[in-house]
C-alpha positions as CSV (number, residue, x, y, z in Angstrom):
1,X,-1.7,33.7,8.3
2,X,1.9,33.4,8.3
3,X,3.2,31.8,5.4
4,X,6.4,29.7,6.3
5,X,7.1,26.8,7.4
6,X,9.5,27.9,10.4
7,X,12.2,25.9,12.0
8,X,9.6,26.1,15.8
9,X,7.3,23.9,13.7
10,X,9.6,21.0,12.2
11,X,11.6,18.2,14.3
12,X,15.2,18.8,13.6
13,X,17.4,16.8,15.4
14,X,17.4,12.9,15.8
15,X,16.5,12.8,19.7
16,X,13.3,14.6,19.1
17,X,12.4,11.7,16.0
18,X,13.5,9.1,18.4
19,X,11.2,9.9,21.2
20,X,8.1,10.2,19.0
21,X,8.7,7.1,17.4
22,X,9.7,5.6,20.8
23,X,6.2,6.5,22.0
24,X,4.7,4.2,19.9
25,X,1.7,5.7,19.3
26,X,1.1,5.8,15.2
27,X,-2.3,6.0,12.9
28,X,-2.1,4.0,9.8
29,X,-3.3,5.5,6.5
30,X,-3.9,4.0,2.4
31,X,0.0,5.7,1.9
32,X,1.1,7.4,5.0
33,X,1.8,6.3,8.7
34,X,1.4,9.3,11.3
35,X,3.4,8.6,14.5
36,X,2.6,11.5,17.4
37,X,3.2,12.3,20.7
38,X,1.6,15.0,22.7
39,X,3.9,18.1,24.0
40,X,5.1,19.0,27.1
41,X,3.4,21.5,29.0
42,X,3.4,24.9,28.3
43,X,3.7,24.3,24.3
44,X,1.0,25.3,22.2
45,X,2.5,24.3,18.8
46,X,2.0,21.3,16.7
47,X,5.6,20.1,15.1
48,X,6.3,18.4,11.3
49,X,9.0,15.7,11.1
50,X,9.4,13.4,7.9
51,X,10.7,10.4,6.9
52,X,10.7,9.2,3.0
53,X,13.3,6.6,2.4
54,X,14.8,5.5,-0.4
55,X,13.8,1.9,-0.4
56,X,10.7,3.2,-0.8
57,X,10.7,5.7,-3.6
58,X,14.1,6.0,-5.6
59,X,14.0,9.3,-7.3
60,X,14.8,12.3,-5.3
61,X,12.6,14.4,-7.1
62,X,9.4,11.9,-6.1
63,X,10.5,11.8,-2.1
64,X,11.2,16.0,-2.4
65,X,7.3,16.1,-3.9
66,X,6.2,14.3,-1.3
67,X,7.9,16.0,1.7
68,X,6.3,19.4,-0.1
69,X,3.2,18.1,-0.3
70,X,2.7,17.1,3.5
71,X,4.4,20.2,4.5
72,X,2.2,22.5,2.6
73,X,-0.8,20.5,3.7
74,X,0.5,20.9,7.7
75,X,1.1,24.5,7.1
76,X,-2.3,25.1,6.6
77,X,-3.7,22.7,9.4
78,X,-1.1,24.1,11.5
79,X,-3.5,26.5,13.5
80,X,-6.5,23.6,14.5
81,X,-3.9,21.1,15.2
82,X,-3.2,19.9,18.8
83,X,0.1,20.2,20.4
84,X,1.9,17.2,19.1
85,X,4.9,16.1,17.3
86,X,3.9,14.4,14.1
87,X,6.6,12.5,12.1
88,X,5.1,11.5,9.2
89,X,6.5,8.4,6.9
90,X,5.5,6.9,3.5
91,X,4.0,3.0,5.0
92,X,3.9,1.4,1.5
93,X,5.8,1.2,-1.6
94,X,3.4,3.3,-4.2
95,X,2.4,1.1,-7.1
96,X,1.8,3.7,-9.3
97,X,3.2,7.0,-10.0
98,X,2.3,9.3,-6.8
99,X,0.0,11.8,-6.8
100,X,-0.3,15.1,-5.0
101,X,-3.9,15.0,-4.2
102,X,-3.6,11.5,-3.3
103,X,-1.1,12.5,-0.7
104,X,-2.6,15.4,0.6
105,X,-6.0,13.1,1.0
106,X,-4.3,10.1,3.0
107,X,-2.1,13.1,5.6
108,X,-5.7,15.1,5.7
109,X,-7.6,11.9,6.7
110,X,-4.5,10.9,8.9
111,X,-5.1,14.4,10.6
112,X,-8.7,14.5,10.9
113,X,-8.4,10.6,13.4
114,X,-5.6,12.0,15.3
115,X,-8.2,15.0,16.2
116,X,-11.1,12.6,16.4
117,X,-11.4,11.7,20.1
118,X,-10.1,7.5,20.9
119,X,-12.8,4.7,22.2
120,X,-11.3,3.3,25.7
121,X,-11.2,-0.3,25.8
């Protein structure tokens, strides 16, 4: 299993965050909101983009642990995951200090209803 987390699997440039987030389409989690849109055709890959803001956590080192976290989490999913673009934002000011696991929970749960197939209405 290839161990990187190579520039084909993350969102780089702002047109390609714009889009996703201009498809509206997000799932809500305790922490995290996953906003997605499917792939063109002919791509088989699942992308990473992420957004942790300042307003939101102050220290650098807490918004670097958190973009690890979810990375390293979407690097192992990588292979089971649809071909979407995922951009991935903290939803909530945390109230207490964050947690990896508690991360890594909320983004694996986010996962799990993006790949759980949607009720029509």
């Amino acid at each position: 299993m290839e161990q990187a987390f190579a520039r084909r699997y993350r969102l780089t440039k702002t047109d390609e965050f714009s889009s996703v987030f201009g498809f509206r389409r997000a799932i809500r989690g305790e922490l995290l909101m996953l906003h997605y849109q499917p792939r063109a055709e002919g791509f088989s890959e699942a992308r990473l983009g992420l957004v942790v803001g300042k307003k939101l956590v102050k220290r650098a080192v807490d918004r670097n642990r958190v973009k690890r976290v979810i990375r390293e989490e979407f690097r192992r999913c990588r292979p089971n995951l649809p071909p979407v673009d995922l951009v991935v934002r903290l939803a909530v000011k945390p109230q207490r200090p964050l947690v990896g696991k508690a991360i890594a929970s909320d983004f694996l749960a986010l996962l799990e209803k993006l790949q759980r197939p949607r009720e029509k209405r």
